[in-house]
N, C-alpha and C positions, 0 to 999 in steps of 0.2 A: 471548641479548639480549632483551629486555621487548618488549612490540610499540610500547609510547609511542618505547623507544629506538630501535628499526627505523624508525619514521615517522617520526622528528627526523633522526636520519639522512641518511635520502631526501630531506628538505627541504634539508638542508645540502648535500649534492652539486647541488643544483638551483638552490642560491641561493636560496633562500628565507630562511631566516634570518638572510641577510648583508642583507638589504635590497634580494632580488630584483635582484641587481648584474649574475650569468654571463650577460647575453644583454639579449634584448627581451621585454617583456610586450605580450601584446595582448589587451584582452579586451570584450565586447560584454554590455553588462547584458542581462539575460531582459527577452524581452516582456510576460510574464506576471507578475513580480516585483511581490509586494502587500504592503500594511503600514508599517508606520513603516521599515526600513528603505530602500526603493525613495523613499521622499516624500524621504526626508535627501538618499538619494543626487541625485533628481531635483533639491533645493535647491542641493547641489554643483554641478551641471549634469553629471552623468557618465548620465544615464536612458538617453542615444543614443547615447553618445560608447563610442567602443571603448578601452577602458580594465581588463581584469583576467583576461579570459579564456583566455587561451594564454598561455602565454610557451614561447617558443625561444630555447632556449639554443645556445653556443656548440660546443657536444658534437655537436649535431642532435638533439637529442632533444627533443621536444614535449609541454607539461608544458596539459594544459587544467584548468581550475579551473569547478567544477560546485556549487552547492548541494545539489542532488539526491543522495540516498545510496543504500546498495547493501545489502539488507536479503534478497538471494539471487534478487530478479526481473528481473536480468541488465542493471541501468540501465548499471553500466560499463562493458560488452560496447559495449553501443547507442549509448553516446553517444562512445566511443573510437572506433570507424566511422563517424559524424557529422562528428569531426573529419580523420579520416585523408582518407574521400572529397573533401570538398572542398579540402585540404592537396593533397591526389594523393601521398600517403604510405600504407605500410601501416600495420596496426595496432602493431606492433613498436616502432618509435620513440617509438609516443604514450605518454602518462603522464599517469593522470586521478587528482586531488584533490576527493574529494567531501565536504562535510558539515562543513566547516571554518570555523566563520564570522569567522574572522578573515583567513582567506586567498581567497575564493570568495566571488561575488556570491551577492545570495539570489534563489531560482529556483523560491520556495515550496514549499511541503510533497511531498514525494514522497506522492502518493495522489489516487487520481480517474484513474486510467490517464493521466495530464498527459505524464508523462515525455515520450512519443512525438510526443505534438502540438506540446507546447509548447517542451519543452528540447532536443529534435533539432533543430527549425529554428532555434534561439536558438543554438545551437553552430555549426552549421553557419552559420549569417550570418555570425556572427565570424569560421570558419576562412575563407571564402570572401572576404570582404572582405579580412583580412592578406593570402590568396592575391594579390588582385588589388594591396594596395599594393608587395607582392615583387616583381610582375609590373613594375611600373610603376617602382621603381627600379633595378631591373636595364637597364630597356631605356633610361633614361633613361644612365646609367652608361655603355652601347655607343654611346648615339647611336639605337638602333633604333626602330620602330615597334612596341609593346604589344603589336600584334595579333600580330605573326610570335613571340612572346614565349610560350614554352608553359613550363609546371610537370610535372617527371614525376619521384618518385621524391624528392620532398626536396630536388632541383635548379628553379634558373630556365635553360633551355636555347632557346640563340641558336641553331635548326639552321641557317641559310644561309651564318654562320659560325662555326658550331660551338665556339661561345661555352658557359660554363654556370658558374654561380655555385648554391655552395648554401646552402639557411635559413642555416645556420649561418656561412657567409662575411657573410650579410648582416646577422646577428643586432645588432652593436653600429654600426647606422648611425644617426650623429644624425638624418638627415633622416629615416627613417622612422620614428625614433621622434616625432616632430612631425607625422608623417600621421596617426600613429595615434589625437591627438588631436580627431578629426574624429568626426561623427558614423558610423555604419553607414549606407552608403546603402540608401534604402526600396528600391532595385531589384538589389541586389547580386544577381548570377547565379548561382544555385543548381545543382549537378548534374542532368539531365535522369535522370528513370529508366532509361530507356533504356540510358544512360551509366556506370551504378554500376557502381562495380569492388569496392568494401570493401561499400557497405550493399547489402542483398538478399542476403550470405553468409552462410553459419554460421560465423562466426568465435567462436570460443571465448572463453571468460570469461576476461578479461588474468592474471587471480591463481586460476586455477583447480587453477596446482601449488601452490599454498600451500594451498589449501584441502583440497585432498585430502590432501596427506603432512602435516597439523596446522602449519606455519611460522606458519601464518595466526594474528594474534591476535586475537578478539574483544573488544567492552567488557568482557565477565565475567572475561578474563585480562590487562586493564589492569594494569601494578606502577607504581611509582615507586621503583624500587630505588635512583636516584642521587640520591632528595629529602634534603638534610642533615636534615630533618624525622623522617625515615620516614616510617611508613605504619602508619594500622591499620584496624580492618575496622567495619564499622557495621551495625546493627540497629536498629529501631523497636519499641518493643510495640503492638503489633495490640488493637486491643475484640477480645471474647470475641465480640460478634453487630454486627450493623450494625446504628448508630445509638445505641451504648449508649455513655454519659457517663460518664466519670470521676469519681469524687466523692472517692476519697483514695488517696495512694499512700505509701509510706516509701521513700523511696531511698537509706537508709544504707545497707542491704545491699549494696547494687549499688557504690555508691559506695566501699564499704572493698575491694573486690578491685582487686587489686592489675594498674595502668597504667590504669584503667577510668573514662571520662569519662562523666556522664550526664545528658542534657540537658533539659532539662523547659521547654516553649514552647507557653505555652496549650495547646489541643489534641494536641500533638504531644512524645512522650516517645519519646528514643531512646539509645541507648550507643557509645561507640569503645572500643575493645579492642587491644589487640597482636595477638591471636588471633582466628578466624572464630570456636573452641571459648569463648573467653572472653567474647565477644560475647553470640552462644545463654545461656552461664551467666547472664548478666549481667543480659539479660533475661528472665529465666525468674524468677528474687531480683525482680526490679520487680514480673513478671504475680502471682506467689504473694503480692505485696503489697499489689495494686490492687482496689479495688473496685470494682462498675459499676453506675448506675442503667441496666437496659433498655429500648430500645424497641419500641410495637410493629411487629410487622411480617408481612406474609404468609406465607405459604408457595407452594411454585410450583406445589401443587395449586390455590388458590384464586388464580392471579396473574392470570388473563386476566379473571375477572369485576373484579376491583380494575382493573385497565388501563380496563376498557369504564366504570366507575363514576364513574372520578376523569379521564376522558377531560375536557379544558379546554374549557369551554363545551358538554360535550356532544357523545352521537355523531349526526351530524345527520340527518335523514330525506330519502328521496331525493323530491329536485325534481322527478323524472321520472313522480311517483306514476302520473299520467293515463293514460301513454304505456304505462308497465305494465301497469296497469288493462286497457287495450285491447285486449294483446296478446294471438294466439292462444294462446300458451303462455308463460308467467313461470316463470323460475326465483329463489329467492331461497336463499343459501349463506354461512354464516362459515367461514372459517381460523385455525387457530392456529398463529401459529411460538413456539418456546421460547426462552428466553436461552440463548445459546454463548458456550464462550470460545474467545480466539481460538487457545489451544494452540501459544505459538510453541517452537521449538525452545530459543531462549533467554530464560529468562526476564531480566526487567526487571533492572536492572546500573547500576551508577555512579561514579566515582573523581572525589573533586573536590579540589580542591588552591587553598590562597588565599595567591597570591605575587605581588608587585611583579615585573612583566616588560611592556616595550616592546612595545606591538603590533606587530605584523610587517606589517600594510598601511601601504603607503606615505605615505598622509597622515592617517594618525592619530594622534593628539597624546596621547588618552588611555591610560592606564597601567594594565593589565590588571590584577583583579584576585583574580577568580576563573576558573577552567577547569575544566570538566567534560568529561568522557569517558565518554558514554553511546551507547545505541542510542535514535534516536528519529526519527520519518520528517518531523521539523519544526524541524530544525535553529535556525534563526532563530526560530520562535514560541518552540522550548525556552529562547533565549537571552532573550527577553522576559519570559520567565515566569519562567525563575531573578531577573533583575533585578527584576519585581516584588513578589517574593517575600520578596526579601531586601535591598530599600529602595537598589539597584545604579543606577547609571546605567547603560543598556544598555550601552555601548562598553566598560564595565567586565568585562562577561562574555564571557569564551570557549567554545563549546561546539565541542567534536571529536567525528566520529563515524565510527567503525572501520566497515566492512563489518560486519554483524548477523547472528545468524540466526532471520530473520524477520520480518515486520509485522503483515501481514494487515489493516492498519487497524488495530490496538490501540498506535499507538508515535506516538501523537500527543501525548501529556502526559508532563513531565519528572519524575514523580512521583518514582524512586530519586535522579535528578540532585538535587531538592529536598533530601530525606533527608539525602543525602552532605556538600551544602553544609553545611548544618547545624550539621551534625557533625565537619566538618573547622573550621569557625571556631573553634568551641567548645575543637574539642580542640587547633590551632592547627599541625594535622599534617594529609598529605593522606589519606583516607578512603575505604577501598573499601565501596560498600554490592551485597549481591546477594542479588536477591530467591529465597526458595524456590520450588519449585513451587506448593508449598500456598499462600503468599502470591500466586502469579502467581494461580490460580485463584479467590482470594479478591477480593482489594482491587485488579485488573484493570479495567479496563472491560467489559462484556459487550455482546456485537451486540443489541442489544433485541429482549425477545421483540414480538409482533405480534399483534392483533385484526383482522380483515381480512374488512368485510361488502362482499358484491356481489348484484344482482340484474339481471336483462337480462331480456327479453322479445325471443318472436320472431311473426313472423307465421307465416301459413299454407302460403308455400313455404318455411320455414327459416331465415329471412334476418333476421338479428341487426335490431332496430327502435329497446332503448334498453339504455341500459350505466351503473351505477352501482356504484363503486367506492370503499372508503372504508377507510384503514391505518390503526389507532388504534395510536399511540406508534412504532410503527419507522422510519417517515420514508417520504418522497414520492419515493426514487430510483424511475424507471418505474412509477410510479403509471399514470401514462396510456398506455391501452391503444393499442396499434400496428394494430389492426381496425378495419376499418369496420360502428362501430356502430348508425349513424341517432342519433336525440340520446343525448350523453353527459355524464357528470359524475365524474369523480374526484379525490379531495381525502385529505390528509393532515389526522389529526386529533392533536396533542400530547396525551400524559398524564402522570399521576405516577407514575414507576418506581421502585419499591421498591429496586430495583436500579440501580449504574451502569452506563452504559451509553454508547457512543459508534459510534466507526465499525470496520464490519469489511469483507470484503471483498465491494465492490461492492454495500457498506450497503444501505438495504430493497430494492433492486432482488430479492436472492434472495427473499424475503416476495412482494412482489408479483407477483412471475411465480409462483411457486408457485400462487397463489390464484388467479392467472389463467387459467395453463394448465390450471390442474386443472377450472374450472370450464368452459371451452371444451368441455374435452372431455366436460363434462355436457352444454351445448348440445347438441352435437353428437348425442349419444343421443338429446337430446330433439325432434331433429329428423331425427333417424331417419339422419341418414349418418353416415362414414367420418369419425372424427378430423383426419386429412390432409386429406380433400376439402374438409369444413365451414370448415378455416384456409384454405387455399387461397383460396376463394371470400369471403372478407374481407381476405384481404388486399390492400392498393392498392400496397404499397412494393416496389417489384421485389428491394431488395436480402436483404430477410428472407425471401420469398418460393423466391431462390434459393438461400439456405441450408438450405430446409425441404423443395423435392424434391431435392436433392443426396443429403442427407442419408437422407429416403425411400429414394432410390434404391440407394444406396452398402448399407443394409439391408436391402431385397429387402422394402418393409414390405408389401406388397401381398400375397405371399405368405404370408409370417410371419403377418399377423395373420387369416389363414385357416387355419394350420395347429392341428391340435387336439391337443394334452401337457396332461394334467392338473396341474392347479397350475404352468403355463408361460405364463405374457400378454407381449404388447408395450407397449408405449406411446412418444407421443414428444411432445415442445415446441420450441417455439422463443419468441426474444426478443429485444429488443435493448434495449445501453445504451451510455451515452459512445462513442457513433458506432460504436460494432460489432454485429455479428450474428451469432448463435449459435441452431443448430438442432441436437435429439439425438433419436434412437431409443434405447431399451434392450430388452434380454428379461431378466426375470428370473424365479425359481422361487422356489415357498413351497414350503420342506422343515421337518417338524414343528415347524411356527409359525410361520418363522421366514422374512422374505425377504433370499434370494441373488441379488444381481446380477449376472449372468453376461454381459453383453454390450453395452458402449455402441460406439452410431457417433454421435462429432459434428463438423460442420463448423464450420467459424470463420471471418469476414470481417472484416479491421481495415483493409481497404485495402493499401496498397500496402506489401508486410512486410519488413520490415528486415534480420531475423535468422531465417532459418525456423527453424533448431535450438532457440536459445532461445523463440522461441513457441510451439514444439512443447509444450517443458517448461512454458512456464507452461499451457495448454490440458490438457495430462498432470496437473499440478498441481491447476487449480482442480476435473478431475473427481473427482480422488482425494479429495481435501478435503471438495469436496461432498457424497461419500457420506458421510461420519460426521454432518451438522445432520440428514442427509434422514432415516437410519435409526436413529441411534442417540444423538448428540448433543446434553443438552441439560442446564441446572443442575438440580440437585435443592436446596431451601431451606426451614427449615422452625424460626420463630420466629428468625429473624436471622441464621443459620449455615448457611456453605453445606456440605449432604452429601456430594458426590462431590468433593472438591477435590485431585486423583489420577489419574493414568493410569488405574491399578489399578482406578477408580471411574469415569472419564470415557473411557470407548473410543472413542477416536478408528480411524481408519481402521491397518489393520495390512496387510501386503503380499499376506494372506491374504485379504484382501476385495476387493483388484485385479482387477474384469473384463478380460476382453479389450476391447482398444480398436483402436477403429478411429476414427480421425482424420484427416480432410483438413481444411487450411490456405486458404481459398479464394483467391489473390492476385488483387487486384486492383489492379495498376498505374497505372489509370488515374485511382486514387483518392487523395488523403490518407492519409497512415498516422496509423488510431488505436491507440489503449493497447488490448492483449492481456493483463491480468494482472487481468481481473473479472471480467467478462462472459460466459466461458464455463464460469462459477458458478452461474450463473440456471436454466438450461436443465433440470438434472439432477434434483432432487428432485420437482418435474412429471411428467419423463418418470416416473421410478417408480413414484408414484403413479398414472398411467393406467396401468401395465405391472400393478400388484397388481392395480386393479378388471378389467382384461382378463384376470385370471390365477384369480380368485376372485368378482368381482361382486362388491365391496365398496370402499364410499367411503369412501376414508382423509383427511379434511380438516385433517390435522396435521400440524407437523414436530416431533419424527420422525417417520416414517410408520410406526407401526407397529400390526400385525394387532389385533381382540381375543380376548384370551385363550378358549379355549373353556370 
């Protein structure tokens, strides 16, 4: 069975397709909810009103409905224990619908570690308020008082006499379906930490057997096997370089093979085939017939003086001249980070299909017209952007989005969904398009490379006086420095990027800790102490402070970086971003040229943690990841064409380059829980970097960070 048919399915046993009929819906728009959909909604009057997010069915089975998607950073795990703990249910009964925007409030773009801050509490209000009106007609029903009225187990139980009704007895009650059109009270009673039974567990990824033994279907194995239409496959032709114009094509060729549609739309020339094979041939007959005016373009030998040149207004000079001027000691330092891609497991995918069908939310009048089946971390932006793409009234479009593999920040634009649309109109059949690797590596987004000046001065006992900071094109994530600097200044400067480029993970925050921590631990020589002590002693924030002797300590850096192995250094950094804290030690060795990272310890602080197992993984993930920008990671371009567009050519991290890791989790219960899936990204290319110069005396002010050649 297709995975669209497994998911229609599940929706049918659930009632959803019948018009949401088996049971009760209850749901609670996101606090966070931005953009033209949230305004509609707000005009409707549903912005406060509990209205879409659970339904309980008559089964007992609890079905929550999420905008947020599942792209492998464990959001279904997390917000399935969101709903269970304040339900007072286990994980087992729950059942989460993510990325549907036809069924699911929008809960904005998965990205910015949000999930935790934003979509946990916004689930949990919901589940906790239905709790409470359960509560409330059950007891109304005995006669009893609310208060002697407890929830355990997917029951409301009367113990004095031993009374109990469960969700699912109470599922088809008019009168609370009438409560539920009320607002979410601002004080609805959240679970006490204390108190957590499901969140604070490792509870496993709901679909984690499907995922393992292949059941699982991703967008890239989207069919439409039962479409009377059928189905065929789709291709784009690509310029030969970025930037190069089209100036004439013949598309007979293409055109006489046989089932072969080909679409030509200003800029944009594409084919449908019955075949994947037929598709490739099809366009391969267009590319051997097009011609191209070039343009120019860089190479990514000369890309950071282009960045600093065409910098928008200029890269500015520091305010703080005087303060410098003055100091006993000034240091003045550039970094450069390189364009990455983001290497998802899956590349970019899309099945679009354009068919007259009834929307399935309950009071929507408009008649769907198109549906797409992609991976994308912006469900509702993707659905905006097809409708204005393609001249759609938004309610007209449907986008569904499977569990992915992958984001990293690169799954923010509907670029194959566009494609597919296209091309299924045209061809008037629904259209699978999937992108190759070489195209994922190509016409992708790239994390922006980065030009990154600083200069500080210190005085006479060591003590940081001024601090200028300055990221030319990668962006101002943690631009400003978390030290105490005496006056400071740092600013993001925009450029013209030769390259596309968007969000990747934990966007320039990695750039600017880079540059920062590296240059820290310049101070620090320059004033003669110990990397750890010289942070220490600037910093005011207790919470990063305690990430950075844990960390120390947990590494023994005291000793270590006393001990003498030729071509062996340590190093370490710390940082914070989007409310968390991340501090790392590494040791690595240069063996014939080349450095080996043989040993991270990092600690990690997000507050009060939900899931340790899955943060574990992501924490595991972002160091693994972050070895490849730090050492080896970066595009190669040269007159418009990218070189390495390849595994084979872009080496990303292999199992072979896994140090031993040592990770602790810091919990902090007494804190808000933030997002865990960026942040302990920043930390790592830093520590390296001080680990080479303590290994070799040598300043490596780049990513990647690599030796020079002898």
């Amino acid at each position: 069975m297709s995975g669209l048919a497994v998911y229609e399915q599940c929706l049918t046993r659930r009632g959803f397709l019948k018009g949401l009929g088996a049971g009760l819906v209850i749901t609670v728009l996101p606090l966070q909810a931005k953009g033209q959909e949230r305004r509609r909604g707000r005009e409707r009057g549903e912005t406060l009103r509990i209205a879409a997010r659970i339904h309980v069915g008559k089964d007992g089975v609890i079905t929550v409905m999420t905008g947020k998607v599942e792209g492998g950073q464990g959001a279904r795990a997390e917000l399935t224990q969101a709903a269970a703990e304040e339900l007072r249910l286990p994980v087992g009964p729950v059942h989460l619908i993510m990325g549907d925007t036809d069924l699911v409030p929008d809960d904005g773009i998965t990205a910015g570690s949000r999930t935790t801050p934003s979509t946990v509490p916004a689930v949990r209000q919901g589940a906790a308020a239905a709790r409470d009106l359960l509560i409330a007609l059950a007891a109304r029903q005995w006669g009893a008082d609310p208060g002697t009225v407890q929830v355990r187990e997917g029951k409301v139980i009367h113990a004095a006499t031993k009374r109990e009704l469960t969700y699912a007895d109470l599922a088809s009650n008019e009168e609370l379906a009438k409560s539920l059109q009320q607002a979410v009270p601002a004080n609805v009673a959240l679970t006490p930490v204390q108190e957590w039974k499901t969140l604070g567990a490792s509870v496993p990824r709901p679909n984690g057997r499907d995922l393992v033994t292949g059941a699982h279907r991703y967008p890239s194995d989207m069919a439409r096997p039962d479409s009377p239409y059928g189905e065929l496959y789709g291709k784009a032709l690509r310029p030969p370089s970025y930037g190069a114009r089209l100036t004439s094509l013949d598309t007979a060729g293409a055109k006489a093979m046989k089932g072969v549609v080909v679409v030509q739309d200003g800029a944009f020339v594409g084919v449908a085939a019955p075949t994947m094979l037929a598709a490739e041939q099809a366009v391969a007959a267009l590319a051997k017939s097009a011609t191209w005016e070039p343009s120019p373009h860089p190479s990514s030998a000369e890309v950071f003086d282009y960045l600093r040149q065409r910098a928008r207004g200029g890269v500015p000079k520091n305010p703080l001249a005087d303060e410098l001027a003055g100091a006993a000691k000034a240091l003045r330092q550039t970094y450069h980070v390189a364009y990455v891609q983001h290497a998802p497991l899956e590349p970019r995918s899309a099945l679009a299909e354009w068919k007259d069908g009834k929307s399935k939310r309950l009071d929507a009048k408009t008649r769907i017209e198109l549906t797409v089946w992609t991976a994308t971390q912006s469900p509702f932006g993707c659905k905006a952007e097809l409708a204005r793409s393609l001249g759609l009234a938004p309610d007209a479009v449907r986008v569904i989005v499977p569990d992915f593999g992958s984001g990293f920040g690169g799954r923010h634009t509907p670029d194959a969904g566009i494609e597919a649309a296209r091309l299924a109109k045209a061809a008037g059949k629904p259209v699978m398009v999937r992108w190759t690797r070489q195209e994922e590596f190509t016409w992708a987004y790239f994390r922006p490379a980065a030009v990154i000046d600083i200069e500080a001065g210190l005085n006479a006992q060591g003590t940081l006086t001024s601090w200028f900071h300055v990221n030319v094109n990668s962006g101002g994530a943690a631009v400003d420095t978390p030290y105490r600097t005496g006056k400071a200044k740092s600013q993001f400067v925009p450029s013209d990027s030769p390259l596309r480029q968007g969000s990747y993970r934990a966007l320039a925050a990695t750039a600017n800790n880079f540059a920062r921590e590296s240059f820290m631990d310049e101070l620090a020589v320059a004033a003669g102490r110990d990397p750890l002590e010289f942070r220490l002693a600037h910093l005011d924030n207790p919470r990063l402070a305690a990430v950075l002797e844990v960390a120390a300590a947990r590494f023994d850096w005291a000793a270590r970086r006393k001990r003498k192995e030729p071509g062996v250094g340590v190093g370490l950094a710390c940082g914070t971003e989007k409310g968390s804290y991340v501090a790392a030690c590494a040791e690595i060795a240069v063996q014939q040229g080349e450095i080996v990272v043989r040993r991270v310890c990092e600690v990690f602080e997000c507050g009060a943690i939900l899931n340790p197992s899955n943060l574990m993984a992501q924490v595991q993930g972002c160091i693994i990841m972050g070895l490849g920008p730090a050492l080896r990671e970066e595009m190669q371009f040269e007159k418009g064409v990218i070189l390495n567009p390849s595994f084979s050519r872009y080496p990303v991290p292999r199992f072979r380059d896994v140090p031993e890791l040592d990770i602790h989790l810091l919990n902090r219960p007494d804190l808000p829980s933030a997002g865990g899936g960026e942040t302990p990204i920043i930390a790592i290319a830093p520590t390296i970097a001080n680990a080479v110069f303590h290994a070799t005396g040598q300043r490596i002010r780049q990513m990647p960070i690599r030796l020079p050649k002898a």
